[in-house]
N, C-alpha and C positions, 0 to 999 in steps of 0.2 A: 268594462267592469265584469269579473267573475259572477255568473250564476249566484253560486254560493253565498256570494258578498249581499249579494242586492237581497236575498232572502233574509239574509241575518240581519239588516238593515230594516227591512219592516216589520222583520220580528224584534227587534229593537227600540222600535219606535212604538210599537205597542203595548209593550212593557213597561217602557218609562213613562206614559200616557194613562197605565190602569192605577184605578185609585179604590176600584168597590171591594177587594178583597185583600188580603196577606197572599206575597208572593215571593219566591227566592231566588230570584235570576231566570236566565232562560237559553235556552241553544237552540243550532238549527239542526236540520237533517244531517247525516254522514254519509259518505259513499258516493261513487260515482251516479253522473247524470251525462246521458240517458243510461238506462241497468233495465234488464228484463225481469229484475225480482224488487217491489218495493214492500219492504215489512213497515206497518203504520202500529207504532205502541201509543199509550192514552199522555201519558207527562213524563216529563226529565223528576225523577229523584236530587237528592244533596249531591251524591258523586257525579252523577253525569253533568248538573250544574259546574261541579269543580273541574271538572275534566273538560267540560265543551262538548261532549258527544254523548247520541241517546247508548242506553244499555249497556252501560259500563258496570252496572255495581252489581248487587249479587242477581240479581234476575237476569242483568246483564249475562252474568258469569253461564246461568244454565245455558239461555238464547243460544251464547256461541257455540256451546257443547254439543246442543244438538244439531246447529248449521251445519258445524262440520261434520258430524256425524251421518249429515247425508248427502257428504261433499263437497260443499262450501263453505269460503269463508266469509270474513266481512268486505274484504275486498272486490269481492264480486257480487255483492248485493248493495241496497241503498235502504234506511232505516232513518225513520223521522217518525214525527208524533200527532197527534190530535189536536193537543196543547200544547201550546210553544214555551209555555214557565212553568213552574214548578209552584203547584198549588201546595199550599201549608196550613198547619193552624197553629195556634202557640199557644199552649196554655201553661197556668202556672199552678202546681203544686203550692199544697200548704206550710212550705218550708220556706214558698214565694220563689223559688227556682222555674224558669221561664223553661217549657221543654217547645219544641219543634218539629213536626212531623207533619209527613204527606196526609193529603186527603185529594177524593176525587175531584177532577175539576168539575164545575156546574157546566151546564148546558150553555151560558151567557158566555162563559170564559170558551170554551169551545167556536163558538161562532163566529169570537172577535178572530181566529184563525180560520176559517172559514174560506177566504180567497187564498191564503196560505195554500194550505195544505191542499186548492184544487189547483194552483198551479205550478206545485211542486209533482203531483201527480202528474200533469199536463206535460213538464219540462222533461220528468223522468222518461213517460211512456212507457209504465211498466205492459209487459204480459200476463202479469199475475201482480194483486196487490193479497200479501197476506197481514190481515189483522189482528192483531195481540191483544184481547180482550174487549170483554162490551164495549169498554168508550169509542174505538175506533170503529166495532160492527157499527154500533148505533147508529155514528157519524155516517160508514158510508154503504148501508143497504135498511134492507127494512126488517129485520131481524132485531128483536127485545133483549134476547138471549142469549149467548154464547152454546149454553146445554143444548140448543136445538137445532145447530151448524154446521157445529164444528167436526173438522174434519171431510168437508165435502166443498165442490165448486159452485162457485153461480156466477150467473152472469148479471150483471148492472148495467139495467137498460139507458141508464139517464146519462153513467159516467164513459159506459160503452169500455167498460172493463170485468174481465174477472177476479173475482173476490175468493180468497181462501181463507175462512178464518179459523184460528187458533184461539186457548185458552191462553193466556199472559202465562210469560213462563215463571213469574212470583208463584203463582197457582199451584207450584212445588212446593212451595214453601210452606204454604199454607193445609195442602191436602196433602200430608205425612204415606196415606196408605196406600199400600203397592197397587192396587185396583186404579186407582187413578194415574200415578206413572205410568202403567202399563199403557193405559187410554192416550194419555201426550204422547208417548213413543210414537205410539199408532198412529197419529195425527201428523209426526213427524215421516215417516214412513210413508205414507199415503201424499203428505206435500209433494216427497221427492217421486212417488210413482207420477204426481199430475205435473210435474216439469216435464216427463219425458214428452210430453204431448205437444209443449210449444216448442 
């Protein structure tokens, strides 16, 4: 049986098992295993749900922009998540129109992937695991904050890995001002100098 299969299989089983919250399907990691570079983002959005793969939709869209842009693609990388489903809430307007939209997963929902995500780590064996916002720092070092990181190495004595983390490339979307572009570039830029090392 494929890797791949047997991971979507427990991620699958745990999805049709959870009952404590609203959730919207779920996917597994993408990309080759074993891969020297594992990028870990926080949940699958609506697109990536539709599609099957994380980072498809527009956050997606930047992610690649900048891969390539410092030489890679997705092909040569592997990319999975913290959270294997796609946390939502629904609420309904006063017209009674039911709308849907992400929200962060909690700490509970996080954990149920928990052996997931450490032996998708394990199988991969990256060299560098880089993560795509708090949810995944949280998960895998001891850092609160992305503002106090990012951009620089550490080493993870427990997973006996190094960590790069990143701000989530949404974080464009959200922080409009060229001050802060400039800063992700940076972050991008300084990744590709800490590959040359391994």
């Amino acid at each position: 049986m494929d890797i791949n299969k047997e991971l979507s299989e427990k991620i699958k089983h745990i999805c049709d098992n959870y009952t404590a919250s609203e959730i919207g399907g779920c996917i597994t990691g993408d990309g080759p295993m074993p891969c020297h570079i594992l990028f870990v983002g926080e949940a699958p959005g609506k697109t990536e749900v539709l599609e099957g793969k994380p980072f498809v939709g527009m956050a997606g869209q930047n992610f690649e922009k900048y891969l390539n842009s410092i030489g890679l693609t997705r092909n040569n990388v592997r990319i999975t998540n913290t959270c294997f489903f796609r946390p939502i809430k629904i609420s309904e307007g006063k017209n009674g129109r039911k709308t849907i939209s992400n929200r962060t997963p909690k700490i509970s929902e996080i954990n149920l992937f928990k052996d997931i995500l450490d032996e998708e780590i394990s199988l991969v064996n990256p060299k560098i695991i880089v993560t795509l916002g708090n949810v995944p720092l949280k998960r895998l070092t001891e850092f609160k904050s992305i503002g106090n990181c990012h951009g620089s190495l550490y080493f993870n004595e427990k997973l006996k890995r190094y960590i790069f983390p990143m701000y989530h490339p949404s974080s464009l979307t959200y922080n409009r001002n060229e001050t802060f572009k400039a800063m992700y570039q940076d972050d991008w830029i300084k990744l590709k100098e800490t590959l040359k090392k391994f």
